[in-house]
MDTraj code that builds the backbone (N, CA, C; nanometers):
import mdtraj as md
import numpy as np

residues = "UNK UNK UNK UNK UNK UNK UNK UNK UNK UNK UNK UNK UNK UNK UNK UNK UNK UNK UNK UNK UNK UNK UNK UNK UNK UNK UNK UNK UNK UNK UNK UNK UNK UNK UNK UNK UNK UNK UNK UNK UNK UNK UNK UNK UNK UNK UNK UNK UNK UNK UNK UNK UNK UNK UNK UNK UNK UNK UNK UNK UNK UNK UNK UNK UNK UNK UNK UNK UNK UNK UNK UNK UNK UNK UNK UNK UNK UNK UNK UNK UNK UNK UNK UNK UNK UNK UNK UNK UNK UNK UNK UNK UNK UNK UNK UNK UNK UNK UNK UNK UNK UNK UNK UNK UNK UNK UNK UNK UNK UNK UNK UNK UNK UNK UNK UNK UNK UNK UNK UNK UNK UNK UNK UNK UNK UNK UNK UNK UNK UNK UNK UNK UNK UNK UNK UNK UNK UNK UNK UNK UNK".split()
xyz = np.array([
    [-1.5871, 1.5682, 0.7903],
    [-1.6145, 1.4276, 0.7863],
    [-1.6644, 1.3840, 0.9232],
    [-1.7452, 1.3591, 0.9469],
    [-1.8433, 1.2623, 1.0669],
    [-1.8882, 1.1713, 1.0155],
    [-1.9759, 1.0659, 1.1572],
    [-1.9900, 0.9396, 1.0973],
    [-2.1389, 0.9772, 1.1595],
    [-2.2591, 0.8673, 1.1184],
    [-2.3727, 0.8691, 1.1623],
    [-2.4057, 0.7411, 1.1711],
    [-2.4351, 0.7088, 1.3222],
    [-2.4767, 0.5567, 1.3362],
    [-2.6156, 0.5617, 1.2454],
    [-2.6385, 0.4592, 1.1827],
    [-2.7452, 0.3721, 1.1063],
    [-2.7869, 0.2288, 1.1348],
    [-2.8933, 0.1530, 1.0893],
    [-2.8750, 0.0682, 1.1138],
    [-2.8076, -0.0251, 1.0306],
    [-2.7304, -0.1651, 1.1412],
    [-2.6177, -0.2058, 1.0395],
    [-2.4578, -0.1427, 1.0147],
    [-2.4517, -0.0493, 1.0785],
    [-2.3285, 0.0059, 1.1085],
    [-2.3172, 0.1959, 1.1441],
    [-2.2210, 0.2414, 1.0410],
    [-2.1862, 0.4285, 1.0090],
    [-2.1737, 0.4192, 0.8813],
    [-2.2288, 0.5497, 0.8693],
    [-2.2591, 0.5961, 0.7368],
    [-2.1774, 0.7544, 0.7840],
    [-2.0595, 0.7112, 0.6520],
    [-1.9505, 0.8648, 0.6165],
    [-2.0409, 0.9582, 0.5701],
    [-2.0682, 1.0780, 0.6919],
    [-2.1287, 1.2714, 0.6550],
    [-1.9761, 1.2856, 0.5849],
    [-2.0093, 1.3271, 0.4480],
    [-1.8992, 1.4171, 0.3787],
    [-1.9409, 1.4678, 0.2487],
    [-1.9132, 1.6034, 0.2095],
    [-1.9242, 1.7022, 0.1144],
    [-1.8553, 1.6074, -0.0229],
    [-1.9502, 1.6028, -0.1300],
    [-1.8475, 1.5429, -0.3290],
    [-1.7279, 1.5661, -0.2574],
    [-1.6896, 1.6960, -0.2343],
    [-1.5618, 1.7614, -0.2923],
    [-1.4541, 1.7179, -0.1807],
    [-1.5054, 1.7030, -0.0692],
    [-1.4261, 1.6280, 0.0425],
    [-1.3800, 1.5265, 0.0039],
    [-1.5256, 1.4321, -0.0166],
    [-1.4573, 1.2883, -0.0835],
    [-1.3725, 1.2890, -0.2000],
    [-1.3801, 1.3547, -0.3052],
    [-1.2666, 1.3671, -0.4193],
    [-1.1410, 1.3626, -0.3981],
    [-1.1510, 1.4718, -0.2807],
    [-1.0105, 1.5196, -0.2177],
    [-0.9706, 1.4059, -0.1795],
    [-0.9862, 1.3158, -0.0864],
    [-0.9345, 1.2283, -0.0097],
    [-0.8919, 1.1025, -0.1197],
    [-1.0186, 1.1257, -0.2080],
    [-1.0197, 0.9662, -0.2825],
    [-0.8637, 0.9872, -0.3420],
    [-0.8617, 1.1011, -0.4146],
    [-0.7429, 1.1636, -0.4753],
    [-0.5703, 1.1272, -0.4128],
    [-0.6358, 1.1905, -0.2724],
    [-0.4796, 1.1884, -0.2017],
    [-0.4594, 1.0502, -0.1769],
    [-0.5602, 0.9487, -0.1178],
    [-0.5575, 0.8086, -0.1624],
    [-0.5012, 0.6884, -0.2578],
    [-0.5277, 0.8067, -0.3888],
    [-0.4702, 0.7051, -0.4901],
    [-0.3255, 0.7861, -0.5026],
    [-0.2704, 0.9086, -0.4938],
    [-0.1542, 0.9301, -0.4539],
    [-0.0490, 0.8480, -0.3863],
    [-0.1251, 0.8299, -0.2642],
    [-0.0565, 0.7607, -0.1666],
    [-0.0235, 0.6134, -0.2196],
    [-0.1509, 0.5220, -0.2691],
    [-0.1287, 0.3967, -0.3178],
    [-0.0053, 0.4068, -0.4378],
    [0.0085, 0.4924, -0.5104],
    [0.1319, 0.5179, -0.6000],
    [0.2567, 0.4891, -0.5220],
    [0.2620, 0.5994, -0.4183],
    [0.4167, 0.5999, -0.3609],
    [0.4390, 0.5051, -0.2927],
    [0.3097, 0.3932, -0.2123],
    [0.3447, 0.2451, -0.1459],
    [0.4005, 0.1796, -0.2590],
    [0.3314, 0.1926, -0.3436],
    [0.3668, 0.0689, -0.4560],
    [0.5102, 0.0772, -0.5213],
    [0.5277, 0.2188, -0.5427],
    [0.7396, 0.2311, -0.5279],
    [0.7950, 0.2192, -0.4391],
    [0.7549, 0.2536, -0.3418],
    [0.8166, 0.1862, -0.1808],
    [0.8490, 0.0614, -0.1848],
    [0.7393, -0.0237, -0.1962],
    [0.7868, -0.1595, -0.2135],
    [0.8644, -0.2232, -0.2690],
    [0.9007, -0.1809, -0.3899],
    [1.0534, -0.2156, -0.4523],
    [1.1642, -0.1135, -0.4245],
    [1.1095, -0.0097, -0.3455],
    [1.2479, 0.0595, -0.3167],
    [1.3459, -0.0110, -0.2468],
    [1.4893, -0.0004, -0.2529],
    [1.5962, -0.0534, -0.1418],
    [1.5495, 0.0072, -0.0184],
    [1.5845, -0.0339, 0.1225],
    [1.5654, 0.0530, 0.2437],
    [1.6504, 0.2228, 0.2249],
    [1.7570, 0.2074, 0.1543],
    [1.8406, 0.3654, 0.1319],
    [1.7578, 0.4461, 0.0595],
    [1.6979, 0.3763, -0.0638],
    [1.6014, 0.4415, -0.1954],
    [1.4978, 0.5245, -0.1066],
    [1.4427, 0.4477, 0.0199],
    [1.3074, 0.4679, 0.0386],
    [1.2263, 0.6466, 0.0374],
    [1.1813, 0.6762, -0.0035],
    [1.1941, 0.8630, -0.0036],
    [1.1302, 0.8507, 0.1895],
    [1.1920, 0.9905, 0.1999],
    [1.1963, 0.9889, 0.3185],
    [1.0374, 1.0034, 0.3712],
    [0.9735, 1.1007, 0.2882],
    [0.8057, 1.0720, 0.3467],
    [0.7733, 0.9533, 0.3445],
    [0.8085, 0.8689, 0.3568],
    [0.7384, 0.6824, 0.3352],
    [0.8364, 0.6262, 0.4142],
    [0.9000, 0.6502, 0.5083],
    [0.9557, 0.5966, 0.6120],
    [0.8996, 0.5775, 0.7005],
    [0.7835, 0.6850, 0.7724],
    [0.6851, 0.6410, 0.8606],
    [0.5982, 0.5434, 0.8496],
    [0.6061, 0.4765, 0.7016],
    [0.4683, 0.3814, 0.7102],
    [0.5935, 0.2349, 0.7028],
    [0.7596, 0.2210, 0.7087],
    [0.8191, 0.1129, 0.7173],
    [0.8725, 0.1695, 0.8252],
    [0.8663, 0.1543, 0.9409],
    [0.9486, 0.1849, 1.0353],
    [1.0500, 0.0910, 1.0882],
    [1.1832, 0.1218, 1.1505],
    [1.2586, 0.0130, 1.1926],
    [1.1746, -0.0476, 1.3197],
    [1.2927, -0.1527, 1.2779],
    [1.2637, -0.2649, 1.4235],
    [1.3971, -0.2695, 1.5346],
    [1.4789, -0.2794, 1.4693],
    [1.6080, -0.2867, 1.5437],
    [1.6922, -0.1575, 1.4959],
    [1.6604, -0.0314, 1.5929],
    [1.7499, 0.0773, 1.5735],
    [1.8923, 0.0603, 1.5966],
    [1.9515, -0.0278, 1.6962],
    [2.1235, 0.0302, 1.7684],
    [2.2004, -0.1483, 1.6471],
    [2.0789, -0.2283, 1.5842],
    [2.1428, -0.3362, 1.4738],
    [2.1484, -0.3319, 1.3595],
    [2.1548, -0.2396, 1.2488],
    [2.1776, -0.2709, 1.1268],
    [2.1394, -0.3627, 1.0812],
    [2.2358, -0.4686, 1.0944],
    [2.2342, -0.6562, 1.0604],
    [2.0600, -0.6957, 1.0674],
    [2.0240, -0.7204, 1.1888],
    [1.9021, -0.7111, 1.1944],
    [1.8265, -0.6626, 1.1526],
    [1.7919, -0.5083, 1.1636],
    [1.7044, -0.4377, 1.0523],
    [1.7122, -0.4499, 0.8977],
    [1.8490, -0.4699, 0.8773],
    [1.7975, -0.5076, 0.7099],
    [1.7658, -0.6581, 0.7336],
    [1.7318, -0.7515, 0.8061],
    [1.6959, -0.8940, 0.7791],
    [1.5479, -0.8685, 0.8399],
    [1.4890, -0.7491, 0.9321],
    [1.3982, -0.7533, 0.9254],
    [1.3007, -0.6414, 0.8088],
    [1.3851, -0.6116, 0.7238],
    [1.2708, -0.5223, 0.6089],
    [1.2898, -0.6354, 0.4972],
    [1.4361, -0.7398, 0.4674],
    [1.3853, -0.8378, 0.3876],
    [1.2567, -0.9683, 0.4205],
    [1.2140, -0.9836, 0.5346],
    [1.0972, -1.0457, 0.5706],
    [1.0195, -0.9448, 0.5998],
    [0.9599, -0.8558, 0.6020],
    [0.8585, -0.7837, 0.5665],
    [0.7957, -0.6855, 0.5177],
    [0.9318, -0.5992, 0.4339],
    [0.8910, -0.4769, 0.3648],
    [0.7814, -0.5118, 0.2287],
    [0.7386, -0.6503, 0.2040],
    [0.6955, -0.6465, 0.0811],
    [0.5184, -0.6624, 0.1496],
    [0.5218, -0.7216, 0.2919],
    [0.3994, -0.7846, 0.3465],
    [0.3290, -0.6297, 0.3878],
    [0.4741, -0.5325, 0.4402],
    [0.3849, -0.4319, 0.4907],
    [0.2992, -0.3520, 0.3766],
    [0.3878, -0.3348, 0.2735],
    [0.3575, -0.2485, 0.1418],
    [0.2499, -0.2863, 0.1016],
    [0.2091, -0.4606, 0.0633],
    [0.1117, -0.4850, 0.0388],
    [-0.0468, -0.4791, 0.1274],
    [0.0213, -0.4867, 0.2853],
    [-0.1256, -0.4490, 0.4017],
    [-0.1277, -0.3034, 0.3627],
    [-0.0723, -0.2455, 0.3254],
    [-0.1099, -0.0729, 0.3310],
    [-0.1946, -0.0154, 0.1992],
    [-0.1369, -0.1483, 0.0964],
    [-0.2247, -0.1177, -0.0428],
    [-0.3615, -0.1831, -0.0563],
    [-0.3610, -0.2495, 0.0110],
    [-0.4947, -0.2894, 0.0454],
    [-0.5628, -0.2475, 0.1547],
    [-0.5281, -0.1759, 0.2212],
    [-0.6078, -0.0501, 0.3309],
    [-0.6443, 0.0377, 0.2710],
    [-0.5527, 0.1199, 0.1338],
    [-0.5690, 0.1969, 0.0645],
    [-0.6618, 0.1711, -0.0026],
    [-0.7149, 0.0329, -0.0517],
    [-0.7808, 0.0046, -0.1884],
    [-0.9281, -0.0082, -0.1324],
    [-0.9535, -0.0569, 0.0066],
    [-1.0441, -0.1051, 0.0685],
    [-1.1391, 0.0566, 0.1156],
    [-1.0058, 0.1430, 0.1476],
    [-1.0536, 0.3154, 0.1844],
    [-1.1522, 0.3737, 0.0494],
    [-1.0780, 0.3338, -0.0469],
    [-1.1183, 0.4245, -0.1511],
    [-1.2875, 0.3194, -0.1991],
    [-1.2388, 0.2481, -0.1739],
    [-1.3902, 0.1480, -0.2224],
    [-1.4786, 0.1919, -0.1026],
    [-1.4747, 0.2307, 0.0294],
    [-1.5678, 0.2463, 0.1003],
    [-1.6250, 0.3945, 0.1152],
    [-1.5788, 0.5178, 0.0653],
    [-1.5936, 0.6326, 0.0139],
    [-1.7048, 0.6391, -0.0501],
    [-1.7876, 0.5177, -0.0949],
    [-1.8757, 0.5500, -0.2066],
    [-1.9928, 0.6229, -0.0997],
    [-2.0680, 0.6788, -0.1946],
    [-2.1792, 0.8124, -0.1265],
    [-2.2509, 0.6652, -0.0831],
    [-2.2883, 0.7115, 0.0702],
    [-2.3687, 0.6034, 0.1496],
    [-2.3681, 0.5135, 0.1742],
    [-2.2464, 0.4765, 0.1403],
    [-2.2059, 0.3256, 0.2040],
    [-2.1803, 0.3271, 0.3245],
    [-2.2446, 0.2120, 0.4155],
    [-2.2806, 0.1682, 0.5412],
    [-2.1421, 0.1219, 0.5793],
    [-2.0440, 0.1495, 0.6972],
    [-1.9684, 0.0999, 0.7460],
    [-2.0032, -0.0365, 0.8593],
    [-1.8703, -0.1368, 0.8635],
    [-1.9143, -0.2319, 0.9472],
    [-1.7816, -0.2216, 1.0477],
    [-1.7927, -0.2531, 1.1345],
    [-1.6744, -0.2010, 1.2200],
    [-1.4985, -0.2601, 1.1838],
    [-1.5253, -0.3917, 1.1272],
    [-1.4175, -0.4257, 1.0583],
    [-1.3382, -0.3433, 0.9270],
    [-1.4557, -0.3038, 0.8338],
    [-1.4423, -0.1872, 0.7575],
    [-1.3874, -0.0834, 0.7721],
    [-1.4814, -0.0165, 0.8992],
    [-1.4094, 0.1161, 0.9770],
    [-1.2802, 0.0991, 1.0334],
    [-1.1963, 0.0132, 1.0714],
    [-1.0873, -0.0518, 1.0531],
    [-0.9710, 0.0099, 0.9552],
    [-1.0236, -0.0798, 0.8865],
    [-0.9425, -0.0709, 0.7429],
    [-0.9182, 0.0935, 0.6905],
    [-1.0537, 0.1469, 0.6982],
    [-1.0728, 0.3105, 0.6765],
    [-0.9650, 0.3345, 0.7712],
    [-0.9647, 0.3095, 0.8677],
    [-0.8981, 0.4513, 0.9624],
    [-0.7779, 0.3809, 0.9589],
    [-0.6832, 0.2579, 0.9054],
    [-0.5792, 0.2546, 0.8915],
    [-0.5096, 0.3315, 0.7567],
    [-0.5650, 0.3666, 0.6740],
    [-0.5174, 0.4186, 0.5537],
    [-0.4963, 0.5318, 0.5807],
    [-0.6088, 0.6073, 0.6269],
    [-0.6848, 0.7715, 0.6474],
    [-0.5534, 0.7730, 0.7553],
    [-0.4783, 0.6731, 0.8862],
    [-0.3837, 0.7141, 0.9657],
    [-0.2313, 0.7260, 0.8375],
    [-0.2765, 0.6566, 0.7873],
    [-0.1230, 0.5853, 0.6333],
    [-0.1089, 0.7072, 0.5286],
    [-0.2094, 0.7844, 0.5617],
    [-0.1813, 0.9387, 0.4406],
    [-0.1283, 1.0607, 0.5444],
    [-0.2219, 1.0099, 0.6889],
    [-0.2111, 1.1192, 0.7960],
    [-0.0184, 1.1195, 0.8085],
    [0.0380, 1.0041, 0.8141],
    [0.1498, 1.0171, 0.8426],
    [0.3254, 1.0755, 0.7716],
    [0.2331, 0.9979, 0.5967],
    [0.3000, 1.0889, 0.4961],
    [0.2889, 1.1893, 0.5095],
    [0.1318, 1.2911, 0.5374],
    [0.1352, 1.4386, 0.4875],
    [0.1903, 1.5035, 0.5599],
    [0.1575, 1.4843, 0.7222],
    [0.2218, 1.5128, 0.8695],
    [0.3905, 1.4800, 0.8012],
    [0.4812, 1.3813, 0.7809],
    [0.5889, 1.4412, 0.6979],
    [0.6566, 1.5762, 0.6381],
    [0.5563, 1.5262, 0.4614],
    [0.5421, 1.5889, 0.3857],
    [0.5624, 1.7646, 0.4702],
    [0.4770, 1.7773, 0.5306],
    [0.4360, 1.9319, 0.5898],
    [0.5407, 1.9556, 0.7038],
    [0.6081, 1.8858, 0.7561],
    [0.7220, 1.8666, 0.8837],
    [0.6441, 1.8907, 0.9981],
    [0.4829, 1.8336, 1.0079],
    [0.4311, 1.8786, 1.1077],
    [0.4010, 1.7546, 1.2101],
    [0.5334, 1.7617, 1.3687],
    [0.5569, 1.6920, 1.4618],
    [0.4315, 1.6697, 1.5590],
    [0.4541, 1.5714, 1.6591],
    [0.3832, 1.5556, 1.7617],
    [0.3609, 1.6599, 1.8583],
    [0.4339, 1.7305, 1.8976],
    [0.4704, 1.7938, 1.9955],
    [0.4461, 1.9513, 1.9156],
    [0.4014, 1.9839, 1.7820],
    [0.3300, 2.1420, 1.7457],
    [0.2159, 2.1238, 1.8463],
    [0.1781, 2.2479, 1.8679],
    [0.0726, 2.2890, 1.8995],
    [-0.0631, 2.2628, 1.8544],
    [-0.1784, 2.2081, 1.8674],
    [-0.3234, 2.2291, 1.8262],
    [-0.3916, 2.3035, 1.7823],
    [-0.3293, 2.4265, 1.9001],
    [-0.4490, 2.5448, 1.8940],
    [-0.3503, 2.6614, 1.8184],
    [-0.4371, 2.7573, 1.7047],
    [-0.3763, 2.8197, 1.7012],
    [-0.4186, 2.9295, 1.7519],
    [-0.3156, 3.0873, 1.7460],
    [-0.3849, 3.1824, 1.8369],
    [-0.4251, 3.2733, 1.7317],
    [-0.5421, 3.3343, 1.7593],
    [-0.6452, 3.4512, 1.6557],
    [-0.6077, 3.5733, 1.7288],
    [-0.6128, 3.6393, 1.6194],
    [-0.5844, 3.7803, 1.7139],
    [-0.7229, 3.8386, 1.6515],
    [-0.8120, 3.8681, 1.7872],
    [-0.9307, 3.8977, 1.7489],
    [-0.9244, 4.0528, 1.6700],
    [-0.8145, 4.1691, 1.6518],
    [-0.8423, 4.2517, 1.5851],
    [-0.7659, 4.2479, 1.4614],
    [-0.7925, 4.1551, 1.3851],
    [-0.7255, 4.1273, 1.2363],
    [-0.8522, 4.1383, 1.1696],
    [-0.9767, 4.1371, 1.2151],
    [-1.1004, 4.1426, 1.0974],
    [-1.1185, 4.2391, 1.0210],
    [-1.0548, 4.2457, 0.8481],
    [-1.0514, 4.3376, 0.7846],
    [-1.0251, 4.4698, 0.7864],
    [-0.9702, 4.4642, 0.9229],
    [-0.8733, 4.5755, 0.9834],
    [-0.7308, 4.6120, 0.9924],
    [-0.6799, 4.5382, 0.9021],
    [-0.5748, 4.5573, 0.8565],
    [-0.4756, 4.6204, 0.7707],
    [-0.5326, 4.6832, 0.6825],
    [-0.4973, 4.8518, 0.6532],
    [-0.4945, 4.9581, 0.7033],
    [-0.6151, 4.9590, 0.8407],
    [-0.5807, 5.0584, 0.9395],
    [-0.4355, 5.1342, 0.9775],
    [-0.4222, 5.2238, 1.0109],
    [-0.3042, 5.2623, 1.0980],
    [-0.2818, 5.2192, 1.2050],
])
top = md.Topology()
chain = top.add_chain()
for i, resn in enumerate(residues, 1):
    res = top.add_residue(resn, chain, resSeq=i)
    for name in ("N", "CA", "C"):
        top.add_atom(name, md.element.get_by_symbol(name[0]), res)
traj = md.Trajectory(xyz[None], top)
C-alpha cells in the first residue's frame, strides 16, 4: 500500500486482493466495536481494550464514571472511522487530507486489535534476522 500525490489530493497504490483483505478485516473490526459498545467495561474482550483505554488508572470510581460518559461516543468515532475507511478503499479514489485522517485512524484501530490479537508489543523487534544459508538448503547435511 503507497500513496501517489495527484491532483486534488492521494490516490491509494494497492493490489484487488490487498484491498479485499483490509476491506474484510475492516468490517470485522466494525463488528467487534459495535459489541464493544454495549459491552460492560468487565465484558469488554480483551483485544478491544486498546481502542477504550482508561483514564484514571490508581481510581476505579472515576474510571467507571469516565467510560459511562464516553464509552458510547468513543465506539461510535471508531465506527465511523471504520465506515469512512471502507468507503474510501474504492479503486481510485482521490484522498483529501481530512479523509486521509479518518483512513489512518481506523487502519491505526485494526493495527491495535491485531498487534493484540498476535501479542505483538512495542518493544519486539523490527528487523528480523535471515540466515543467508537457508536457501533450499535445507536437507543438506
Amino acid at each position: 500500500m503507497t500513496f501517489e500525490r495527484v491532483d486534488g489530493g492521494l490516490r491509494l497504490a494497492v493490489d484487488d486482493h490487498s484491498r479485499q483483505v483490509v476491506v474484510h478485516l475492516l468490517g470485522e473490526l466494525r463488528s467487534e466495536v459495535q459489541e464493544a459498545k454495549v459491552a460492560s467495561p468487565g465484558d469488554l474482550a480483551a483485544h478491544m481494550k486498546r481502542l477504550f483505554p482508561s483514564a484514571y488508572h490508581d481510581d476505579e470510581r472515576l474510571n467507571d464514571e469516565y467510560r459511562r460518559l464516553t464509552h458510547g461516543d468513543i465506539a461510535d468515532s471508531h465506527i465511523a472511522a471504520i465506515d469512512d475507511a471502507i468507503a474510501l478503499l474504492a479503486p481510485d479514489r482521490v484522498f483529501t487530507t481530512s479523509e486521509l485522517e479518518r483512513f489512518v485512524r481506523a487502519i491505526n484501530a485494526m493495527r491495535l486489535v491485531l498487534g493484540t490479537l498476535l501479542d505483538v508489543s512495542e518493544g519486539d523487534s523490527d528487523d528480523l534476522e535471515m540466515d543467508e544459508d537457508t536457501d533450499d538448503q535445507s536437507d543438506d547435511p
